[in-house]
MILO-857694 format. One line per field, with one value per residue (C-alpha): residue in three letters; x, y, z. Coordinates in steps of 0.001 Angstrom, whole numbers, plus 500000, padded with zeros to 6 digits. Each point is the difference from the previous one (the first is absolute). Example, Ala and Ser with C-alpha at 12.3 -4.5 7.8 and 13.67 -1.06 7.14 Angstrom:
BEGIN
aa	ALA  SER $
c1	512300  501370 $
c2	495500  503440 $
c3	507800  499340 $
end
This chain:
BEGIN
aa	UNK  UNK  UNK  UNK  UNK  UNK  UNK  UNK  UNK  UNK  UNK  UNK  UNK  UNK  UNK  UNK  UNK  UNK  UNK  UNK  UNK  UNK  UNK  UNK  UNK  UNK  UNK  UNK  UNK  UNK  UNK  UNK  UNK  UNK  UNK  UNK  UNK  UNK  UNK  UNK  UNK  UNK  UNK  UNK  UNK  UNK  UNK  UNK  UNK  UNK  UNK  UNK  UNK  UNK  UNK  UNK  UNK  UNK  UNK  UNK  UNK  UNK  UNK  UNK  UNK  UNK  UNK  UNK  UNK  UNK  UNK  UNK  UNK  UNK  UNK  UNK  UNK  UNK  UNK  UNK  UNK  UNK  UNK  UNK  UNK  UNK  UNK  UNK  UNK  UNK  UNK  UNK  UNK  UNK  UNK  UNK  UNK  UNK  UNK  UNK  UNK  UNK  UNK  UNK  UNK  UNK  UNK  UNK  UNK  UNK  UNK  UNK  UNK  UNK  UNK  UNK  UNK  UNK  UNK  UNK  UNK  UNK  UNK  UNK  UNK  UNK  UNK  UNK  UNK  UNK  UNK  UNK  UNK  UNK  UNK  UNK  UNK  UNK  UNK  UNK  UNK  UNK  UNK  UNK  UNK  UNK  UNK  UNK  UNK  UNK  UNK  UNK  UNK  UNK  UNK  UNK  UNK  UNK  UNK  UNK  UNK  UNK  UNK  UNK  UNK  UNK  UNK  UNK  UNK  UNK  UNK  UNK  UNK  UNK  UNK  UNK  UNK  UNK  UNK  UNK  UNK  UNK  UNK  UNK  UNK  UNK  UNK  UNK  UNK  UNK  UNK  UNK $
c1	915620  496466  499529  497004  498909  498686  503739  501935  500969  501885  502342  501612  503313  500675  498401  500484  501069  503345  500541  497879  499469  502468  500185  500499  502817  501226  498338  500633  498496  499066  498407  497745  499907  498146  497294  497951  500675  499222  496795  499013  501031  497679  497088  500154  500495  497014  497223  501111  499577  503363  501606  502132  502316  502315  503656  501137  503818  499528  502629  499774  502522  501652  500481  503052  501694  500636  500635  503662  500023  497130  499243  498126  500419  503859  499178  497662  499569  496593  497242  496240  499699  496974  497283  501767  499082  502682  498997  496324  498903  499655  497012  499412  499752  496341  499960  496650  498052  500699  503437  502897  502971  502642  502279  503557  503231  502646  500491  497894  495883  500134  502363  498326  496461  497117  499666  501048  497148  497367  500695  499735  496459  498865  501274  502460  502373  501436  501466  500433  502597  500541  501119  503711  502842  500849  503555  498751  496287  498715  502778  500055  495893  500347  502457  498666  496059  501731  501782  496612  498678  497977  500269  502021  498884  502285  498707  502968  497846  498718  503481  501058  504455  502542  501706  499142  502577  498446  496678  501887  502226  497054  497820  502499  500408  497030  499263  502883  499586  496228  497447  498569  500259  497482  498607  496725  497924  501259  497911  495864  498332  497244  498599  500566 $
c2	715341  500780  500635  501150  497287  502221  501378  497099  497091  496968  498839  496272  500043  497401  496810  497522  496265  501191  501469  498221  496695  496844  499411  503537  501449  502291  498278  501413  498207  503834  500595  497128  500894  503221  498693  499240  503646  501700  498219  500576  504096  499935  498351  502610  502985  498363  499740  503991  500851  500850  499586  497195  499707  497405  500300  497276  499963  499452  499310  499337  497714  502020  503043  500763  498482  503805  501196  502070  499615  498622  496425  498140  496963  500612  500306  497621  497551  499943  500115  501437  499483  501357  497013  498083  498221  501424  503847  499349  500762  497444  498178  500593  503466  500813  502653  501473  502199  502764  499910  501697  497841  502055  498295  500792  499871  501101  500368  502886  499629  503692  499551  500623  498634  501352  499705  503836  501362  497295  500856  503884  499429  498442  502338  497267  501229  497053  497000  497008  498331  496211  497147  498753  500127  502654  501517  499624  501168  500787  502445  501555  499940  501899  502677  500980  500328  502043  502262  500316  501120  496984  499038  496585  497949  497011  496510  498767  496233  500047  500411  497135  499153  498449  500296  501457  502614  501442  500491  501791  501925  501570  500168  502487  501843  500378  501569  502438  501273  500191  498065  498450  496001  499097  495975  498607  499861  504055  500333  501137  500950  502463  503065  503351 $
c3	769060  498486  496698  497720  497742  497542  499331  500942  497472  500902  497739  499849  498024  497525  501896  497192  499684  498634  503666  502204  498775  500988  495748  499107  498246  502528  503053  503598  503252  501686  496926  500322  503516  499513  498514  502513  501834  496966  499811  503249  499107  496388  501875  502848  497438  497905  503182  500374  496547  499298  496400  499214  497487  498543  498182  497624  498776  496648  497170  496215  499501  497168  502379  500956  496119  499551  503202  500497  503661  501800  499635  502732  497917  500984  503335  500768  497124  497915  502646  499805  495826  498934  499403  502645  503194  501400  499737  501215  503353  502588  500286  503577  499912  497603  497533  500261  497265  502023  500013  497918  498925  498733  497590  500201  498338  502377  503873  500531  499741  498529  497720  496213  501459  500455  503980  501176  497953  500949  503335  499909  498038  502732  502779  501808  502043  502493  498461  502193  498386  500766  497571  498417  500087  502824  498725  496332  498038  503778  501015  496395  499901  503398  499214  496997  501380  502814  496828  498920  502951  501191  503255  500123  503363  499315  502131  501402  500424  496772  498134  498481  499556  498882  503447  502988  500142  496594  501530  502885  497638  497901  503158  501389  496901  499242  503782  499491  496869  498516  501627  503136  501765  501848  501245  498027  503234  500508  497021  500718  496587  501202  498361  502590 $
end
């Protein structure tokens, strides 16, 4: 698959200690896994020119106190508090100047953010979607750029889980209903 640097971004989903890192809070060994993938993806992405951008799962700790229904605290326990080690990203992937980090509060990267907008300014179109966990923020980051009308290229390699058969489940989802699943090394960033 080739795609145009100049309208392609890739985008790593919520690689933090909470997810990726033996001590974290929510700590998942094909999270961790992914790292190295992912950094192999960025760098390749970078030499082409391509735009790379980083999600962070973020969470005041008094967020959900008024909540009705939703409450990841419920779900998950307290993970990713603002300010903490846990909710920054990990050290082995490097946050250049050039970057965009969106900070998020929920599942989905678009999700009261700013990142549909930044993207349309600057005319991207393909989103190469990698990052953690699979059945989780990457499978509801996905779904809603494809909503948007980004193109979601999902990196089945670079998808950190909790299990295997989550990465499979969202893999195949995704496929069927709104995006596309291709290898890293099916990957060539090159302008037409």
């Amino acid at each position: 698959m080739h795609l145009d640097p100049a309208t392609t971004a890739v985008v790593a989903v919520d690689m933090q200690n909470a997810f990726c890192h033996p001590d974290g809070s929510l700590y998942a060994p094909g999270s961790e896994e992914a790292i190295d993938p992912i950094a192999d993806l960025i760098q390749r992405a970078r030499e082409a020119d391509a735009q790379v951008i980083y999600t962070r799962d973020v969470h005041p700790p008094e967020q959900f106190e008024e909540s009705y229904y939703y409450d990841e605290f419920d779900q998950w326990g307290e993970h990713v508090l603002e300010d903490s080690w846990d909710a920054e990203l990990v050290g082995e992937l490097e946050v250049r100047g050039e970057d965009h980090v969106v900070e998020k509060h929920t599942y989905d990267a678009f999700y009261n953010t700013e990142l549909e907008g930044w993207l349309s300014a600057r005319g991207i179109r393909d989103l190469v979607i990698c990052g953690t966990l699979a059945n989780v923020c990457v499978l509801h980051t996905g779904g809603s750029a494809g909503l948007r009308d980004f193109r979601p290229i999902m990196v089945e390699d670079c998808i950190g889980c909790i299990e295997p058969d989550h990465r499979e489940y969202a893999l195949e989802h995704a496929e069927w209903l709104f995006g596309e699943v291709v290898e890293r090394d099916d990957l060539e960033f090159d302008a037409p």
